[in-house]
C-alpha positions in Angstrom: 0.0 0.0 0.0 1.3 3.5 -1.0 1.8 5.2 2.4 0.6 8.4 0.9 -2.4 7.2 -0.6 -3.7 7.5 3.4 -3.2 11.2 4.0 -6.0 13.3 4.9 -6.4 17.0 4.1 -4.4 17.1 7.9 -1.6 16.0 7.4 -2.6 12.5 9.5 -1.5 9.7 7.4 -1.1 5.8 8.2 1.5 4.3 7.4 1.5 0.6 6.3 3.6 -1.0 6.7 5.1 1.2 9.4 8.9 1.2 9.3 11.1 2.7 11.5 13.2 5.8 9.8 15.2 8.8 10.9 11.8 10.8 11.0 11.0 8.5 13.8 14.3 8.0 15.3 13.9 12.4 15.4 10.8 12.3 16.9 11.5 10.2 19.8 14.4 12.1 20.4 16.2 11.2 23.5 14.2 8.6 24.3 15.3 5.4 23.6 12.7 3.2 21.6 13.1 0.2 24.1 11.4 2.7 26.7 8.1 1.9 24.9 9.0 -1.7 23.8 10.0 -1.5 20.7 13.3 -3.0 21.2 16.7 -1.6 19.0 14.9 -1.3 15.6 17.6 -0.2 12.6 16.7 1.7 9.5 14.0 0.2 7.5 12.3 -2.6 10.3 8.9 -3.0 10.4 6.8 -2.1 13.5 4.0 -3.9 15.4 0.6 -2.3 15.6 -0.6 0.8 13.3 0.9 3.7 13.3 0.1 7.0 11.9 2.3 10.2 11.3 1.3 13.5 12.0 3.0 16.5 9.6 2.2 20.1 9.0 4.0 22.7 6.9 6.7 22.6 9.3 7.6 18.9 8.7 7.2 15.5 10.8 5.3 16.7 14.0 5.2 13.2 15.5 3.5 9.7 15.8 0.5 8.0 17.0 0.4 4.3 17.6 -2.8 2.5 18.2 -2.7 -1.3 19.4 -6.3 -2.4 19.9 -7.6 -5.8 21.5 -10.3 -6.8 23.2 -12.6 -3.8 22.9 -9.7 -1.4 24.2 -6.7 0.3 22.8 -3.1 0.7 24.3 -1.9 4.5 22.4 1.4 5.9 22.5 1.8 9.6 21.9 4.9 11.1 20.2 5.8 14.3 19.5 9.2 15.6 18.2 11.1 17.2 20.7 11.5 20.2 19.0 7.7 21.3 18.6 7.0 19.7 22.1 5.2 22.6 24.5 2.6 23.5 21.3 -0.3 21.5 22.1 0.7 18.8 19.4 0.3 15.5 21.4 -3.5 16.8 22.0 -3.8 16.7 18.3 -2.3 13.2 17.8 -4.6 12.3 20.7 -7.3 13.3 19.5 -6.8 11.5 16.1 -6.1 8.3 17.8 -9.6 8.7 19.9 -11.7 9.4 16.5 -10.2 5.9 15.1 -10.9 4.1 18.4 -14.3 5.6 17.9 -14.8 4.8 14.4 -13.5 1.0 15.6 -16.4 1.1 17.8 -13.4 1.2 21.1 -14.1 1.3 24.9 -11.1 2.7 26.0 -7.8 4.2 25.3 -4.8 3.6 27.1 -1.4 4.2 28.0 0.8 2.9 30.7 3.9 5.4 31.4 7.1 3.4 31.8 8.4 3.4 35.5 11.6 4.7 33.6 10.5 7.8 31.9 12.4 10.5 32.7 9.2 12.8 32.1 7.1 9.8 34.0 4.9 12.7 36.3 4.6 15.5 33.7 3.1 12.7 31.0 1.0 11.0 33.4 -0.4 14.7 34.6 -0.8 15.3 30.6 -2.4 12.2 30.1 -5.2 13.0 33.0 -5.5 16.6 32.0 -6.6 15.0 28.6 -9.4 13.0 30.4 -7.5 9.8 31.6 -8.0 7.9 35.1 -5.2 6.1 36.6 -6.0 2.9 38.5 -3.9 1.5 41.2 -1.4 -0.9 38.9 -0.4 2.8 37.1 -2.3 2.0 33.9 -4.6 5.5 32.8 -7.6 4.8 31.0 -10.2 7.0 29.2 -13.4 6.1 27.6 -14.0 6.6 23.9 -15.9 9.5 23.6 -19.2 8.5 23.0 -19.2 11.1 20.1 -16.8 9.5 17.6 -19.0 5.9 18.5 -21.6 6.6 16.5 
């Protein structure tokens, strides 16, 4: 599939198959991709789940992933370091929420790695954007009932 065939009028596009790249490698900046369980991928290896890549004028602004299962979806939210502080990852989120919802989702979810050296400010992110924590450090938000129907 022609990755650009998928690109909306946003700049959202889905990439299939998702590969790692240097626009990635950017994005993630000083974090190391084994943070989020990705392992050590090189130039050109294929990634798990769907993933979608968020540009504007500007360039590469970052990357939504979306692993759905049972009913729910784990998300990860990334957003290159250099345009961090703009209200970005609320865009990316909110693209990854209208898919859930057009998948007919529960939840969204994200569990911020113990390791993170941001762990606090992206958890308080995550549940000034609507997300619960529960006790085992997983935060969860319902699918806006919305993007459902």
């Amino acid at each position: 599939m022609d990755v650009e065939a998928t690109r909306d009028a946003d700049g959202w596009t889905k990439e299939a198959p998702a590969r790692w790249d240097a626009a990635k490698a950017a994005a993630f900046g000083d974090l190391p991709p084994t943070l989020f369980g990705l392992g050590t991928p090189a130039d050109g290896d294929p990634l798990a789940d769907e993933w979608w890549r968020a540009e504007d004028g500007r360039g590469v602004i970052g990357y939504g992933r979306l692993d759905d299962s049972w009913g729910d979806a784990e998300i990860l939210i990334v957003v290159h370091p250099d345009r961090r502080g703009e209200g970005l990852g609320a865009l990316v989120l909110d693209r990854l929420e209208r898919e859930a919802g057009r998948r007919h989702l529960n939840y969204v979810y994200n569990v911020v790695p113990l390791t993170h050296p941001d762990r606090e400010e992206v958890s308080a992110w995550l549940r000034a954007h609507g997300f619960e924590e529960k006790a085992d450090g997983e935060l969860r938000k319902r699918v806006p009932r919305s993007d459902v129907n």
